[in-house]
MDTraj code that builds the backbone (N, CA, C; nanometers):
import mdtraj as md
import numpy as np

residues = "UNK UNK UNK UNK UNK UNK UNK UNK UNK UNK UNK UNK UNK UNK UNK UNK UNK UNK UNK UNK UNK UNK UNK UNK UNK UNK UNK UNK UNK UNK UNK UNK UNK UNK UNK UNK UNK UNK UNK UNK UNK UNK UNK UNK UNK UNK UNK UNK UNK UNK UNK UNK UNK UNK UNK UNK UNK UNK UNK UNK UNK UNK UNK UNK UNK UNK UNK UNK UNK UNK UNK UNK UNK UNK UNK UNK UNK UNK UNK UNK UNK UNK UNK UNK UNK UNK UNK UNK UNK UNK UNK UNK UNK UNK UNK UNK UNK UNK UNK UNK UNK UNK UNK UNK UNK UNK UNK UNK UNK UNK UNK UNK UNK UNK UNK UNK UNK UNK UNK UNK UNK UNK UNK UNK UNK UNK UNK UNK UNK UNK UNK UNK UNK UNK UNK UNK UNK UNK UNK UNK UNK UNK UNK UNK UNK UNK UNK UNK UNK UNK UNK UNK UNK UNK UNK UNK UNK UNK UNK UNK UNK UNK UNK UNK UNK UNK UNK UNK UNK UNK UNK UNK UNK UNK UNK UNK UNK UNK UNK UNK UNK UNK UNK UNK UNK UNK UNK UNK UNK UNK UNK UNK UNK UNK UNK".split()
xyz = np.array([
    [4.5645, 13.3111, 8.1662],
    [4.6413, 13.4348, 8.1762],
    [4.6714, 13.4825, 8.0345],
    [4.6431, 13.6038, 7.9867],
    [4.6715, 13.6840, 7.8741],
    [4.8034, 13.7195, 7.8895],
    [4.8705, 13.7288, 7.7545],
    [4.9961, 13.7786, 7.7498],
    [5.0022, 13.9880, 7.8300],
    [4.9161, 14.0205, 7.8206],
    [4.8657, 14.1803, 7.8700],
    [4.8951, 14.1204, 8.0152],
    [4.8624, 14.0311, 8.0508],
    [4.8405, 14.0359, 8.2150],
    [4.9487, 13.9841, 8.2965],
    [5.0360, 13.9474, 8.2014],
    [5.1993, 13.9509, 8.2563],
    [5.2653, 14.0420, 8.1968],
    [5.3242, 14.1176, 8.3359],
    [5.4784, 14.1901, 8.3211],
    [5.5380, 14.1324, 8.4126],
    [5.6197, 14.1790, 8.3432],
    [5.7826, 14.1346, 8.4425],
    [5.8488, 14.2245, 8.5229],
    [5.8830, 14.1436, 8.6443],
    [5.9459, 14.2795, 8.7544],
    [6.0561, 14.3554, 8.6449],
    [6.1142, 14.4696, 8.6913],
    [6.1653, 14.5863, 8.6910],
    [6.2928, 14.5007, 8.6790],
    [6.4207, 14.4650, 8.5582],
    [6.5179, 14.4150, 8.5766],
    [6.6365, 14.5234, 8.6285],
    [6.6816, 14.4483, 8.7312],
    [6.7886, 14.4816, 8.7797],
    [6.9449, 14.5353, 8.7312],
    [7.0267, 14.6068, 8.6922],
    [7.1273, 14.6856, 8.6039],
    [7.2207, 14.5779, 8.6439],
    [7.3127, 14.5280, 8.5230],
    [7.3999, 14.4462, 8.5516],
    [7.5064, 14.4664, 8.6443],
    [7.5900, 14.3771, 8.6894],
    [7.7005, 14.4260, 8.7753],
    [7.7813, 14.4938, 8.6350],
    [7.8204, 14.4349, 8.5278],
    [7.9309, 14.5208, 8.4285],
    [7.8516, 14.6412, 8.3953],
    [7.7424, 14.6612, 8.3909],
    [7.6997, 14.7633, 8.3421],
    [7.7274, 14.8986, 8.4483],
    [7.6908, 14.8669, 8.5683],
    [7.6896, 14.9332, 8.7337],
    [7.8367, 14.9761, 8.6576],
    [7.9273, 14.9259, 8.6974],
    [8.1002, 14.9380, 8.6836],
    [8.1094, 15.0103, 8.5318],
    [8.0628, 14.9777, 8.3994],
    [8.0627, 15.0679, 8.3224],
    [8.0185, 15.2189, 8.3300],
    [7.9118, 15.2552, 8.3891],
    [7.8426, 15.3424, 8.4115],
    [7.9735, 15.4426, 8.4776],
    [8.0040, 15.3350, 8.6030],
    [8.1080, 15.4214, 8.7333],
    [8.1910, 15.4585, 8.6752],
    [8.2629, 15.3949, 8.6124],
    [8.4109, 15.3874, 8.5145],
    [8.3982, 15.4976, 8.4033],
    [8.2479, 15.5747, 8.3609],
    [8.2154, 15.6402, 8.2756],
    [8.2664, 15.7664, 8.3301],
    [8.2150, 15.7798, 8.4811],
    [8.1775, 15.9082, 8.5005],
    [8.2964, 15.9300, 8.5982],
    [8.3697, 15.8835, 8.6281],
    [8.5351, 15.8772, 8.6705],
    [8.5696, 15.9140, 8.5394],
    [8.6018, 15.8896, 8.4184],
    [8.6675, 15.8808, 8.3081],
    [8.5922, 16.0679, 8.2465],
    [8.5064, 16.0794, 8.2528],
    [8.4628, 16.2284, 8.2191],
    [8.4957, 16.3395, 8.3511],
    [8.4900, 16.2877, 8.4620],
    [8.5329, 16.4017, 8.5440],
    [8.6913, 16.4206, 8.5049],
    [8.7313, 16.3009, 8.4758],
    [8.8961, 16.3691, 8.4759],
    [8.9078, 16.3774, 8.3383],
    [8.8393, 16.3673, 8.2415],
    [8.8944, 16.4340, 8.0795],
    [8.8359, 16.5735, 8.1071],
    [8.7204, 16.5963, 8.0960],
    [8.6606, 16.7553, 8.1701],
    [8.7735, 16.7988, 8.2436],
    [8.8241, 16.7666, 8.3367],
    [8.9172, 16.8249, 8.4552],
    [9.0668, 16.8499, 8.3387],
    [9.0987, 16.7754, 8.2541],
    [9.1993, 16.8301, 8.1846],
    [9.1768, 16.9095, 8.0695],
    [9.0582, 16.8291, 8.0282],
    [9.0846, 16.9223, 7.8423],
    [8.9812, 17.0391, 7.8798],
    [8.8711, 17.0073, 7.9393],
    [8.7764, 17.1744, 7.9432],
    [8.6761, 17.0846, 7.9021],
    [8.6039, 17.2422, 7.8388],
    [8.4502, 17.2173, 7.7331],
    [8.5032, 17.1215, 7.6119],
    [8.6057, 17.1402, 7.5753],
    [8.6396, 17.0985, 7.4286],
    [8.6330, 16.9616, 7.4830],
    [8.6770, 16.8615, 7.5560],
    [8.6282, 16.7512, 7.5366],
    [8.5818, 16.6648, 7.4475],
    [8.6086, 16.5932, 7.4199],
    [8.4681, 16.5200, 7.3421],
    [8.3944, 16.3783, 7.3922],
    [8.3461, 16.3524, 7.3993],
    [8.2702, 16.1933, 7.4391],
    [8.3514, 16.1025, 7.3799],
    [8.4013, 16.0627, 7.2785],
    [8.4487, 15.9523, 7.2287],
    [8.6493, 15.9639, 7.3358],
    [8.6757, 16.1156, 7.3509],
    [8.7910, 16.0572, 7.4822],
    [8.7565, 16.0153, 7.5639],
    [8.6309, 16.0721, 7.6272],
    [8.5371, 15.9894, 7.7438],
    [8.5248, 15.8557, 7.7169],
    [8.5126, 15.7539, 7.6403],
    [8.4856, 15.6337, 7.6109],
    [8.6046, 15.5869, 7.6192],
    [8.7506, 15.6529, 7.5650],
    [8.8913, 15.6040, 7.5685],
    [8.9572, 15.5666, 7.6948],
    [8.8880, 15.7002, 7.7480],
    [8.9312, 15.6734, 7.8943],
    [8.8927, 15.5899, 8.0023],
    [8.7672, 15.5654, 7.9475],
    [8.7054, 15.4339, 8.0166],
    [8.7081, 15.3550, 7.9702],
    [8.7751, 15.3135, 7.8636],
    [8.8112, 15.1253, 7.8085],
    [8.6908, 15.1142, 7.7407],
    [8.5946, 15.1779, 7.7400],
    [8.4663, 15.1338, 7.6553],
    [8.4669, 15.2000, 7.5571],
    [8.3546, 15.1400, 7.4574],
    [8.3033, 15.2185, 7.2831],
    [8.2246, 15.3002, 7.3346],
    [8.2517, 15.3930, 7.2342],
    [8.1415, 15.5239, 7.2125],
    [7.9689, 15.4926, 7.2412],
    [7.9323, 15.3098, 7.1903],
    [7.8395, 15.2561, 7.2217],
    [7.8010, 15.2828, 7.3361],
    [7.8510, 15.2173, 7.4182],
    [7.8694, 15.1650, 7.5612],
    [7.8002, 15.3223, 7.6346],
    [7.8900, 15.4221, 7.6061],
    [7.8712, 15.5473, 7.6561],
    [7.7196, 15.6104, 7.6242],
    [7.6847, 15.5472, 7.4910],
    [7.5490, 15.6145, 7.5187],
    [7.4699, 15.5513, 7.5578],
    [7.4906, 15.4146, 7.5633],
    [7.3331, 15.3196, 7.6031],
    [7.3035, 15.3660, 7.8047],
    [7.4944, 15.4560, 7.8296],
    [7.4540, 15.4902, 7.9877],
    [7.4053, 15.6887, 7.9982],
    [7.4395, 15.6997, 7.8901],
    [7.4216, 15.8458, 7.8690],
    [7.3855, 15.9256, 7.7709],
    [7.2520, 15.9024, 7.7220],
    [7.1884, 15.9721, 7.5946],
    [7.2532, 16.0610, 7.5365],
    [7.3300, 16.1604, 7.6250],
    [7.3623, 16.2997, 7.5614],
    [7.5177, 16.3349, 7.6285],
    [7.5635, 16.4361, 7.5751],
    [7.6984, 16.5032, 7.6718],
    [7.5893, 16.5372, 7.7917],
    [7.4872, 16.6197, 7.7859],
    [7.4137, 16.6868, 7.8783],
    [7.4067, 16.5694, 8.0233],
    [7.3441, 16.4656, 7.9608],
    [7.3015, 16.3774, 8.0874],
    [7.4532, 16.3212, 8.1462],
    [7.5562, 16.3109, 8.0626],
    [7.6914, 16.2518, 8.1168],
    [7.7212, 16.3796, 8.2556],
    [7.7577, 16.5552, 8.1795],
    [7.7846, 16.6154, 8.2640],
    [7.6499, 16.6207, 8.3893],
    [7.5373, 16.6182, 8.3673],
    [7.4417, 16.6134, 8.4863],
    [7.4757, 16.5127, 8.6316],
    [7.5250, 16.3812, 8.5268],
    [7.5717, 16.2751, 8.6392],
    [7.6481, 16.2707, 8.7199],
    [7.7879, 16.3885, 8.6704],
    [7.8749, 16.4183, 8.7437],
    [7.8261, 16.4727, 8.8308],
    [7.7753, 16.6026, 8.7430],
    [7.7502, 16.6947, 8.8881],
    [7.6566, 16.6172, 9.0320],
    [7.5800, 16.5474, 9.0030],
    [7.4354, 16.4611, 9.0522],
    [7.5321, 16.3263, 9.1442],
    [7.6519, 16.3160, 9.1517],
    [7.7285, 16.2314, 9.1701],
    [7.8020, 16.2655, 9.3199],
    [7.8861, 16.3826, 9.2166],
    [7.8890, 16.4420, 9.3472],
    [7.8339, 16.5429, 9.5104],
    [7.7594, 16.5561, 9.4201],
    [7.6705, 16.6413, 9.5436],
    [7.5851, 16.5023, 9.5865],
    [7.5536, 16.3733, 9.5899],
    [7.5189, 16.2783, 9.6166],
    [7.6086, 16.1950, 9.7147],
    [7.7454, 16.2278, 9.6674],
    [7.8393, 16.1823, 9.7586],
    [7.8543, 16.2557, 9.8816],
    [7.8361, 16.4032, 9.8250],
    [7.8536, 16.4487, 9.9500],
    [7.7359, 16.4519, 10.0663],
    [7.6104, 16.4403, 10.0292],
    [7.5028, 16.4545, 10.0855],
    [7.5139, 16.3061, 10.1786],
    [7.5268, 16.1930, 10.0986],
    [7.5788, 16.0642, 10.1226],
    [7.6345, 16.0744, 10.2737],
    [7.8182, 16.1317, 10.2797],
    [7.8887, 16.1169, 10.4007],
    [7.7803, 16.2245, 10.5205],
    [7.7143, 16.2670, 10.5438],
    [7.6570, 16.3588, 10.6530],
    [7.6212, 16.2469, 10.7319],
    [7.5394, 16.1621, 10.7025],
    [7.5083, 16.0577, 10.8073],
    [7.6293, 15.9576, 10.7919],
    [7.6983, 15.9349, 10.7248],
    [7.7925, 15.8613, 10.7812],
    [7.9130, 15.8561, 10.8646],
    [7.9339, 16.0396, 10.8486],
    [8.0585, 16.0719, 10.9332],
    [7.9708, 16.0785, 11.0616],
    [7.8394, 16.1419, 11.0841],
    [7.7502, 16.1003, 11.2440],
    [7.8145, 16.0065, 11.2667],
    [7.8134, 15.8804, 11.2088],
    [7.8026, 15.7581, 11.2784],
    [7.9340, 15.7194, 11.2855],
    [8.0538, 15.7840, 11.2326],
    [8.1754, 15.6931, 11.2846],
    [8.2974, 15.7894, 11.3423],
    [8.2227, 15.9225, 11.3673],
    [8.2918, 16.0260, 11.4281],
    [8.2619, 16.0866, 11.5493],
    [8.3383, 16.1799, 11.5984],
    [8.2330, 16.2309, 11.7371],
    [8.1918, 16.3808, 11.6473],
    [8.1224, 16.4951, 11.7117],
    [8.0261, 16.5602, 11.6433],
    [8.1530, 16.6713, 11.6153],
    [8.2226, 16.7272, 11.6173],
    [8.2563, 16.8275, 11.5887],
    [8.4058, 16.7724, 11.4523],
    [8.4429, 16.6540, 11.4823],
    [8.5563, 16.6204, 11.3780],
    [8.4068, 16.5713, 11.2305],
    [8.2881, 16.4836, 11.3015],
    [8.2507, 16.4952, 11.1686],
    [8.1985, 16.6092, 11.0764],
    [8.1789, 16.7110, 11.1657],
    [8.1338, 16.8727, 11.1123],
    [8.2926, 16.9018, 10.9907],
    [8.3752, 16.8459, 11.0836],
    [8.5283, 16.9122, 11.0160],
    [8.5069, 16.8535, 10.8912],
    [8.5282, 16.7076, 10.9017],
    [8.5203, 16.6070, 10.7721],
    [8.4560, 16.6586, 10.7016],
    [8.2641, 16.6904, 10.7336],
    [8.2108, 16.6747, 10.5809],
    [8.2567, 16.8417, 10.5849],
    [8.2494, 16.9244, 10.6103],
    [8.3247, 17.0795, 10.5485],
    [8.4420, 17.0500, 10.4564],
    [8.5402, 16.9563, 10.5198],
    [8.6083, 16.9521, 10.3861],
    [8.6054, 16.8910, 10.2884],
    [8.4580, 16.8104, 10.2950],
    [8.4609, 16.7304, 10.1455],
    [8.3237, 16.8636, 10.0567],
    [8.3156, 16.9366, 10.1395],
    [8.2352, 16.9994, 10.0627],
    [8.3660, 17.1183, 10.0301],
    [8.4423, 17.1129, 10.0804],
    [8.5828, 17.2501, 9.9828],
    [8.6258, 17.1496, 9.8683],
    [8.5908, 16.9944, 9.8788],
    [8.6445, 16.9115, 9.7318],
    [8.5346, 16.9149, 9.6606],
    [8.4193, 16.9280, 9.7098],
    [8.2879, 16.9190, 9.5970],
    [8.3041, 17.1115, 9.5063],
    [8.3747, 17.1601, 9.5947],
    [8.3769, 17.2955, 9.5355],
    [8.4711, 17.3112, 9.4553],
    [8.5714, 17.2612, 9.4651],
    [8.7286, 17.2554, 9.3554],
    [8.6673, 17.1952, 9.2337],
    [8.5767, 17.0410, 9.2705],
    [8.5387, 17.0075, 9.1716],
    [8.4108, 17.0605, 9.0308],
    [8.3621, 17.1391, 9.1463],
    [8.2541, 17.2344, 9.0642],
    [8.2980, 17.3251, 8.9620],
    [8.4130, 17.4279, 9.0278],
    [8.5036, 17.4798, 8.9826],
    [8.5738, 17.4508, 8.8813],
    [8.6563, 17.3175, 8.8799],
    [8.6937, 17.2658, 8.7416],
    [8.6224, 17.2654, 8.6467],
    [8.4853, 17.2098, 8.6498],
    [8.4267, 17.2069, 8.5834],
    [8.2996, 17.2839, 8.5123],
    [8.3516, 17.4043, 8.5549],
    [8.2476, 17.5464, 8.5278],
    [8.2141, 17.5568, 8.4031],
    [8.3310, 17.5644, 8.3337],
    [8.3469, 17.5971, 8.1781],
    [8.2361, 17.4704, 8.0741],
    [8.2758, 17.3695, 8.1752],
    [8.1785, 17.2170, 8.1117],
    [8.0180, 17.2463, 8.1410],
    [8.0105, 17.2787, 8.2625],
    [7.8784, 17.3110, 8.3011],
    [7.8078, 17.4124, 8.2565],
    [7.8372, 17.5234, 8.1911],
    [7.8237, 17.6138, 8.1021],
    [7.7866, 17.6180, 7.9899],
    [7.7586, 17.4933, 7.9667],
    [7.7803, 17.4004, 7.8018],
    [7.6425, 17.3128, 7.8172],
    [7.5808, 17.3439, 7.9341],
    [7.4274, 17.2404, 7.9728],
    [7.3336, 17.3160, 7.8642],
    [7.2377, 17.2048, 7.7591],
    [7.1546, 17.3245, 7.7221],
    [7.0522, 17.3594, 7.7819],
    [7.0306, 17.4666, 7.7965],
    [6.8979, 17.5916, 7.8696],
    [6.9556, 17.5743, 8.0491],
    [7.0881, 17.5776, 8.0211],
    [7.1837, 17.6224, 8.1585],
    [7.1801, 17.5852, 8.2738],
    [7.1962, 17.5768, 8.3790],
    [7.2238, 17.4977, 8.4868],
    [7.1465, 17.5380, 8.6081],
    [7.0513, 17.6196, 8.5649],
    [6.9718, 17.6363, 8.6933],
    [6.8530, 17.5110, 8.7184],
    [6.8824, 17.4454, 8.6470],
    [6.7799, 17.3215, 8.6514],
    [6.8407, 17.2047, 8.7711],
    [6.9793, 17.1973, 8.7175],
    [7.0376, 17.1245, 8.7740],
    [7.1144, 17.1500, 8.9226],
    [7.1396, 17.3044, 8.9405],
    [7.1160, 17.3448, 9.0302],
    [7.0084, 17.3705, 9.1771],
    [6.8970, 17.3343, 9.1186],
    [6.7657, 17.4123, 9.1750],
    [6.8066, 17.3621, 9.3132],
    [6.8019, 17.2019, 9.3184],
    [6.7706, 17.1487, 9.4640],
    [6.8623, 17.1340, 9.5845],
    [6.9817, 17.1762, 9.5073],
    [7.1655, 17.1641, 9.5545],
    [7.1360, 17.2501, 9.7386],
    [7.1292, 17.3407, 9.7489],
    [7.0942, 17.4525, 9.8400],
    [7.0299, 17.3838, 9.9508],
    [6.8781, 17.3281, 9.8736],
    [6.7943, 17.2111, 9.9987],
    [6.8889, 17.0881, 10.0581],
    [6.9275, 17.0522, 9.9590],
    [6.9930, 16.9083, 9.9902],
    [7.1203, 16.9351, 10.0623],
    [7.2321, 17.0535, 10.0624],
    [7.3318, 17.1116, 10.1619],
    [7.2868, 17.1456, 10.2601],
    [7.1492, 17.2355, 10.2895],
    [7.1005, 17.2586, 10.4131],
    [7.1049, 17.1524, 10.5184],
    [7.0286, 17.0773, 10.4687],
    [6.9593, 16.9322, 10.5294],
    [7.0664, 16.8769, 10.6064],
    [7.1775, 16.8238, 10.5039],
    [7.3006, 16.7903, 10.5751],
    [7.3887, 16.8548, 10.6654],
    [7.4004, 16.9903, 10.6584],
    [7.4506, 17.0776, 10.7374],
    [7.4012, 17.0837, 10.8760],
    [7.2677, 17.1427, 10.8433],
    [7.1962, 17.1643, 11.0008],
    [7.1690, 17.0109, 11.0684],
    [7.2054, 16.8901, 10.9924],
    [7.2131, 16.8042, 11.0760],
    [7.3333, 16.7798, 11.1252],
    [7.4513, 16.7956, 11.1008],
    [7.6017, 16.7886, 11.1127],
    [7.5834, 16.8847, 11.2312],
    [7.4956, 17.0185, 11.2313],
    [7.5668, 17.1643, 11.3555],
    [7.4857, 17.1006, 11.4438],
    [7.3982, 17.0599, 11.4236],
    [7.2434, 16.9837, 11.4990],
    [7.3009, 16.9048, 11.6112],
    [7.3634, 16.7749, 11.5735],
    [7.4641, 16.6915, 11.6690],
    [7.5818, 16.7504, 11.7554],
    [7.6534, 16.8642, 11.6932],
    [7.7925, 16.9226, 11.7273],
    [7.6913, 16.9797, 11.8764],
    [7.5765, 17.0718, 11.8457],
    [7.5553, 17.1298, 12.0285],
    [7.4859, 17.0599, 12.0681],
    [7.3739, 16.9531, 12.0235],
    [7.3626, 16.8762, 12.0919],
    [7.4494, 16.7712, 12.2270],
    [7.5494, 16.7728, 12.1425],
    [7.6558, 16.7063, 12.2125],
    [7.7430, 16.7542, 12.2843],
    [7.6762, 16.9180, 12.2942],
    [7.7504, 17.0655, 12.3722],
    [7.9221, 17.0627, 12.3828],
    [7.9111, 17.0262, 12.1763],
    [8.0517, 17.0864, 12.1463],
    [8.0707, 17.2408, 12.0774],
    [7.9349, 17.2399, 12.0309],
    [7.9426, 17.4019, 11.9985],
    [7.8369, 17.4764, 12.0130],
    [7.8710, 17.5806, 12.0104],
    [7.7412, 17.7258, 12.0603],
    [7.7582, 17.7511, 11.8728],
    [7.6077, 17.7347, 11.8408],
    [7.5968, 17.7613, 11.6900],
    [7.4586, 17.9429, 11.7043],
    [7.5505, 18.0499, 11.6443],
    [7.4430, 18.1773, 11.6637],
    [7.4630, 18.2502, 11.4977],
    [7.4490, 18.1669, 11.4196],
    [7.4225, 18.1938, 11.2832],
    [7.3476, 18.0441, 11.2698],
    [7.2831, 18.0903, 11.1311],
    [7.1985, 17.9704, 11.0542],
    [7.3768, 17.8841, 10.9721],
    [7.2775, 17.7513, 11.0051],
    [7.4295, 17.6337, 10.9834],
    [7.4372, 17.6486, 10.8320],
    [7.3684, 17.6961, 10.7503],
    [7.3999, 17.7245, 10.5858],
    [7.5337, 17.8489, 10.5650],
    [7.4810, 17.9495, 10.6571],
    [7.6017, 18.0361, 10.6844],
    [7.7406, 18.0148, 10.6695],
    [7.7357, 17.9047, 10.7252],
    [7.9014, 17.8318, 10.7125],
    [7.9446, 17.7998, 10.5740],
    [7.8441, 17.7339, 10.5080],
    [7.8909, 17.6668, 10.3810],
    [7.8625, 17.8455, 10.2404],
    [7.8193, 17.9124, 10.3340],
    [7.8258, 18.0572, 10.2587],
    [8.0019, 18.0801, 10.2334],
    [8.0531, 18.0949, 10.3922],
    [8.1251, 18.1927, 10.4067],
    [8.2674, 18.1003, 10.3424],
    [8.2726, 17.9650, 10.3693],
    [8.3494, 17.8514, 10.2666],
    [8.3295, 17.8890, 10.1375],
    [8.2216, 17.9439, 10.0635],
    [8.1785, 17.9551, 9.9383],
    [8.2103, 18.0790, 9.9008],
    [8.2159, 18.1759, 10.0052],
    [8.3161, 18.3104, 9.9221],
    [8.4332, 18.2929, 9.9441],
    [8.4965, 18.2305, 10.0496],
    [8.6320, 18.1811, 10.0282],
    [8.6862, 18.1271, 9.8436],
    [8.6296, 18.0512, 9.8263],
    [8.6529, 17.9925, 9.6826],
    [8.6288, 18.0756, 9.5890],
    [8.5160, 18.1419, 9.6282],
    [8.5032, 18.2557, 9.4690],
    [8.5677, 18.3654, 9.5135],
    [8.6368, 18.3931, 9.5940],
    [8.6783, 18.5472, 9.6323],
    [8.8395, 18.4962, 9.6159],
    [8.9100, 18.4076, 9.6164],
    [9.0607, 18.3915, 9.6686],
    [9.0779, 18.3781, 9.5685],
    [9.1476, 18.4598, 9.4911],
    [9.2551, 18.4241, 9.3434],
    [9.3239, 18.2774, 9.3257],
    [9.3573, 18.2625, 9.2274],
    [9.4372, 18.1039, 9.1992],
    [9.4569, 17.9971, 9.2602],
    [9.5152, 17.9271, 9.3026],
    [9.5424, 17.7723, 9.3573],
    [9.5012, 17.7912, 9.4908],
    [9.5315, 17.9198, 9.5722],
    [9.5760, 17.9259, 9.6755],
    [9.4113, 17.9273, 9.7988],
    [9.2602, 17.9162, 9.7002],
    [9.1617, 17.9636, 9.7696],
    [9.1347, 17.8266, 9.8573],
    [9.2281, 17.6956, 9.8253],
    [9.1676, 17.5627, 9.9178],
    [9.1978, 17.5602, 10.0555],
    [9.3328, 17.6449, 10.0270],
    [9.4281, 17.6249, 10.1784],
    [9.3279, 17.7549, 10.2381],
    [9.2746, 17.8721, 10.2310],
    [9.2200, 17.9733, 10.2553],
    [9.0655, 17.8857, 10.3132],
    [9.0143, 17.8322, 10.2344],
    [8.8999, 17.7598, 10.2866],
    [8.9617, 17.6826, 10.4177],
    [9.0004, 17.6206, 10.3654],
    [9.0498, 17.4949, 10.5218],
    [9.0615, 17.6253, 10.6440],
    [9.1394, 17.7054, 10.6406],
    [9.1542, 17.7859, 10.7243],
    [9.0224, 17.8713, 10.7492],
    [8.9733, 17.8986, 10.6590],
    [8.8165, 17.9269, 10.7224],
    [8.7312, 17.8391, 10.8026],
    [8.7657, 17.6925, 10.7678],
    [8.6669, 17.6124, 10.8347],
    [8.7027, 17.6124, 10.9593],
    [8.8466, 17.5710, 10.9953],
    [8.9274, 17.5965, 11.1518],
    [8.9017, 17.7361, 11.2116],
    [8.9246, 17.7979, 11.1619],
    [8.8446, 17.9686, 11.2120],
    [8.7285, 17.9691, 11.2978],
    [8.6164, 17.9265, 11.2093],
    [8.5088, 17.9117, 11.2253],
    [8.4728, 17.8517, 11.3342],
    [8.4956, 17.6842, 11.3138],
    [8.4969, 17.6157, 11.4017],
    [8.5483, 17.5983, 11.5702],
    [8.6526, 17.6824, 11.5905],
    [8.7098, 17.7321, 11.6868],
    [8.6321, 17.8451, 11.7751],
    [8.5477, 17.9287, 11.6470],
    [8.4811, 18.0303, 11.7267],
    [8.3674, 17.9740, 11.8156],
    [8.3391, 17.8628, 11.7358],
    [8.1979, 17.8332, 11.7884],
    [8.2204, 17.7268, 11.9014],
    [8.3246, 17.6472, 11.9184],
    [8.3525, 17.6258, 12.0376],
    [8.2883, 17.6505, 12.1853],
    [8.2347, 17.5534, 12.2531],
    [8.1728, 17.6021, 12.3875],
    [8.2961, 17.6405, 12.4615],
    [8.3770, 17.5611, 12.4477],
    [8.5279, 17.5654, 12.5389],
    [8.6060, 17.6782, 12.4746],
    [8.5611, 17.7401, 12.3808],
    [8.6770, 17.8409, 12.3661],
    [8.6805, 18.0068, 12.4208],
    [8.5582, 17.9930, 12.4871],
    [8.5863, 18.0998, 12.5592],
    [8.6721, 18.1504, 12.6426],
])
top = md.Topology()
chain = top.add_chain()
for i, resn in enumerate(residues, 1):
    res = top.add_residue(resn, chain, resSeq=i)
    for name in ("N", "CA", "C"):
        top.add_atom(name, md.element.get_by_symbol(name[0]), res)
traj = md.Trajectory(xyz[None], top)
């Protein structure tokens, strides 16, 4: 055997490293969430107990730190769609993930000014967001009449539209409680029983 003709499997990310990484991007959503753009990476490192080191061997750039966030959460949220299926009945898990998608939106929101700051801008990182909400959605409305809890006569993206001008249309603090109440709105209309 030639030294060429061995490789070695694909090593596995440490457990401290996994937990550094996590601890990273907890520690930048909430310095982002207080200080803004101005930020800097080395509070990011403060806030996570780690060196400035540490932070880049998990994140080449500010760019790839804020990407992770964003990539984090829309991962989380894509994440709960099949899991609220499975430990809800169909119309409370429709409720659930709607409102973790009014927290994926607060959180977007906070962090506009940061995301603004991507270089050559955020339609990159954007592109696939739309596919990957669909997917989860029309499987969430998919189960709800299946399970002839609701009469659905719009496309199930519709919903996460009309949640989404809620947030950009409602002035100050007050557009979350306005969402929630859109989702109950909504949800009520489409009701088989609420006729």
């Amino acid at each position: 055997m030639t030294p060429d003709s061995f490789t070695k499997p694909p090593r596995k990310p440490r457990a401290d490293g996994e937990r550094n990484r996590a601890r990273l991007i907890e520690a930048a959503r909430k310095v982002f969430a207080e200080k803004g753009a101005g930020a800097g990476l080395e509070q990011v490192a403060r806030e996570a107990e780690v060196g400035i080191g540490t932070l880049y061997r998990h994140f080449r750039s500010r760019d790839a730190l804020i990407t992770s966030i964003y990539q984090q959460e829309i991962d989380t949220l894509i994440d709960a769609a099949p899991a609220l299926m499975n430990e809800l009945e169909p119309l409370p898990a429709l409720r659930e993930w709607l409102l973790q998608f009014v927290d994926f939106l607060e959180t977007k929101q906070g962090m506009a000014d940061v995301l603004s700051t991507l270089i050559g801008g955020t339609a990159a990182l954007y592109s696939g967001t739309s596919e990957c909400l669909a997917h989860a959605i029309e499987a969430l409305t998919a189960n709800a009449v299946d399970e002839g809890a609701l009469d659905l006569d719009l496309e199930p993206l519709d919903l996460l539209r009309a949640i989404g001008g809620v947030a950009n249309l409602t002035p100050g603090e007050n557009w979350r409680q306005s969402a929630v109440q859109m989702i109950d709105l909504l949800l009520k209309g489409m009701q088989r029983d609420s006729d």
